[in-house]
Kinemage of the C-alpha trace (Angstrom):
@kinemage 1
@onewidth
@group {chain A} dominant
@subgroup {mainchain}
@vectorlist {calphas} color= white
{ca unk a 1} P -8.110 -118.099 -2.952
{ca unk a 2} L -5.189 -115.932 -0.489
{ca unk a 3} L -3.808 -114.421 -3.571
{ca unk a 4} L -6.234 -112.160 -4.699
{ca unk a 5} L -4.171 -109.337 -6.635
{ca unk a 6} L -7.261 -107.914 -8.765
{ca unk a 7} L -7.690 -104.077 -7.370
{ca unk a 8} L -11.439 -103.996 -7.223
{ca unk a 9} L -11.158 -100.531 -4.961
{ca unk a 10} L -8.082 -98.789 -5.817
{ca unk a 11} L -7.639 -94.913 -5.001
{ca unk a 12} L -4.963 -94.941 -8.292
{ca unk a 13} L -7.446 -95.955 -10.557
{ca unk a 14} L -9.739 -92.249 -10.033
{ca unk a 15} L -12.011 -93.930 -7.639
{ca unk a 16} L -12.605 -90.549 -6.624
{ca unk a 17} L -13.997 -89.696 -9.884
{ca unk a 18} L -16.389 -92.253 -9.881
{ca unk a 19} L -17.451 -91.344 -6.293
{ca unk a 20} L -18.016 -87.609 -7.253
{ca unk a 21} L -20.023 -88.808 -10.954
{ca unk a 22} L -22.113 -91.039 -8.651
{ca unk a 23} L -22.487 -88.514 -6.064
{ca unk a 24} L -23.843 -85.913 -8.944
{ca unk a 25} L -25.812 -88.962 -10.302
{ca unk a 26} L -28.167 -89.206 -6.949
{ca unk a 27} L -28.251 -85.548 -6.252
{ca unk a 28} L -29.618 -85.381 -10.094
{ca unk a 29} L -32.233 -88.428 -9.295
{ca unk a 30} L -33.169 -86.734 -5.873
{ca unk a 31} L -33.193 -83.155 -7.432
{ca unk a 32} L -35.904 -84.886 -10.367
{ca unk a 33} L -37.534 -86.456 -7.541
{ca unk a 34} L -38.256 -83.275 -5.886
{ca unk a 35} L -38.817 -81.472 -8.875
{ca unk a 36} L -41.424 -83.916 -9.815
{ca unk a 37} L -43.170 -83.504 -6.266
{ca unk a 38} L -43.245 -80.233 -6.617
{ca unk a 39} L -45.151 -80.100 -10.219
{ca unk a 40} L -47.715 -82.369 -8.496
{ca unk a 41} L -48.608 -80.391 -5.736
{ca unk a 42} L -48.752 -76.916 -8.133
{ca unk a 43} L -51.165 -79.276 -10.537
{ca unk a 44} L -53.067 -80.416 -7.792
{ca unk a 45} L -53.898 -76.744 -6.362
């Protein structure tokens, strides 16, 4: 159990690449989100 040697979180292994595909991942989601709000309210008028 004290020798844990499995890098779960490793900056060598482009963990900054995964942060900045996941970071374009929510701002996608959030952008469809708002997108989606937006067709609503131009439907509803």
């Amino acid at each position: 159990m004290t020798s844990l040697n499995i890098p779960l979180y490793s900056w060598d292994n482009g963990a900054f690449i995964m942060i900045a595909v996941f970071a374009l991942v929510i701002i996608g989601i959030i952008g469809a989100v708002f997108f989606m709000m937006n067709s609503k309210h131009k439907k509803n008028d």
